[in-house]
C-alpha positions as CSV (number, residue, x, y, z in Angstrom):
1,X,133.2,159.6,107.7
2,X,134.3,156.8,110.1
3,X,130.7,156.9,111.4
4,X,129.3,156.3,108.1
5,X,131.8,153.7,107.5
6,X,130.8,152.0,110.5
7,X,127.5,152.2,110.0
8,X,127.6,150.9,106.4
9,X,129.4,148.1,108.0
10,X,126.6,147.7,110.3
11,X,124.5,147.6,107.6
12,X,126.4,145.1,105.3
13,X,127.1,142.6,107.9
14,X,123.6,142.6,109.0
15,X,122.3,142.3,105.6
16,X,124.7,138.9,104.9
17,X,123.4,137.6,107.9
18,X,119.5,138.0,106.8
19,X,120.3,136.4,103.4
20,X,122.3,133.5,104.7
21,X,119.5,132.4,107.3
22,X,117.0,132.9,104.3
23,X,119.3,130.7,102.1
24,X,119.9,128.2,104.8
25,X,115.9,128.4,105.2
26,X,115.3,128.1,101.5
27,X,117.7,125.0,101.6
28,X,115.9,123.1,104.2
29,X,112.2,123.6,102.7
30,X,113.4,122.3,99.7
31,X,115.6,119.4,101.4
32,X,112.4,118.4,102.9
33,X,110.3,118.7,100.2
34,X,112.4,116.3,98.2
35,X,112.7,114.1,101.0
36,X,109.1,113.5,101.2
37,X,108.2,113.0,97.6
38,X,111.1,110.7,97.0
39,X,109.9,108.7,100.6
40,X,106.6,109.0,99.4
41,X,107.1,107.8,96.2
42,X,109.2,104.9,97.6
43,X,106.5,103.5,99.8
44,X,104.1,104.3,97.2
45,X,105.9,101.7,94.5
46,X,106.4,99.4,97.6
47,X,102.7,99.0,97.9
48,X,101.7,99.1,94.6
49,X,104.2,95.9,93.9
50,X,103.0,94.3,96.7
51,X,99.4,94.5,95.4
52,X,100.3,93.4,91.9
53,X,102.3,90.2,93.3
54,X,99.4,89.8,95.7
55,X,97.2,90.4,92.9
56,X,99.3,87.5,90.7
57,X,99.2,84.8,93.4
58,X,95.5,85.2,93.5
59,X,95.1,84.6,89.9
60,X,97.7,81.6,90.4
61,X,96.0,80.1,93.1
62,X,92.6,80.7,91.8
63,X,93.6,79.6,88.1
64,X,95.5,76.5,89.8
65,X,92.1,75.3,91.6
66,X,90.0,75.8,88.5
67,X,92.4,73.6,86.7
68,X,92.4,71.3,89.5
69,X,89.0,71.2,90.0
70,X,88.7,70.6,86.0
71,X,90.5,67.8,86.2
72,X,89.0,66.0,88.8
73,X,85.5,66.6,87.3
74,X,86.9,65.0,84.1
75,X,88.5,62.4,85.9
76,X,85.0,61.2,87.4
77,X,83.3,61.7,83.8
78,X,86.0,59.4,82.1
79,X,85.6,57.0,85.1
80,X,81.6,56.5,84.8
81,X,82.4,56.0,80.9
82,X,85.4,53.2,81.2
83,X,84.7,50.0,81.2
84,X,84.9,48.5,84.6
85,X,88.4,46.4,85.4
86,X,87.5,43.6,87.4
87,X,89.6,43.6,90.5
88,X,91.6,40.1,92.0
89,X,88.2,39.3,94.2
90,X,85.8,39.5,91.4
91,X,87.8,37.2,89.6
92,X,88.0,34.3,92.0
């Protein structure tokens, strides 16, 4: 009887040991796994916001030359079409 004890003991202990290195095994898969996605995802939004402010300057800039260059097209259009000032030379 004390041999079947012992062995059942045997048995038990090395039963608890498989299913703790298989938990501790589960836990570290899925540890990494999260780590990963959630890193992922973190460098994913990083770049995607980058892209969009990089994205929004463009349009700026490009929207502000435009507008720029509008203006100074308008500003030589208006000038051809005023009538000329005569300047302090022209009127000695």
């Amino acid at each position: 009887m004390n041999k079947l004890i012992a062995a059942l003991f045997m048995i038990f202990t090395v039963g608890c040991a498989s299913i703790s290195t298989g938990v501790d095994t589960v836990k570290n898969v899925v540890a990494t796994a999260v780590d990963t996605t959630v890193s992922s995802a973190a460098t994913m939004a990083t770049a995607i916001t980058e892209d969009v402010v990089d994205t929004g300057t463009f349009v700026v800039e490009t929207g502000m030359d435009v507008v720029q260059s509008a203006a100074d097209r308008i500003d030589q259009e208006t000038d051809e079409i005023q009538p000329k000032k005569p300047t302090d030379k022209e009127e000695e």
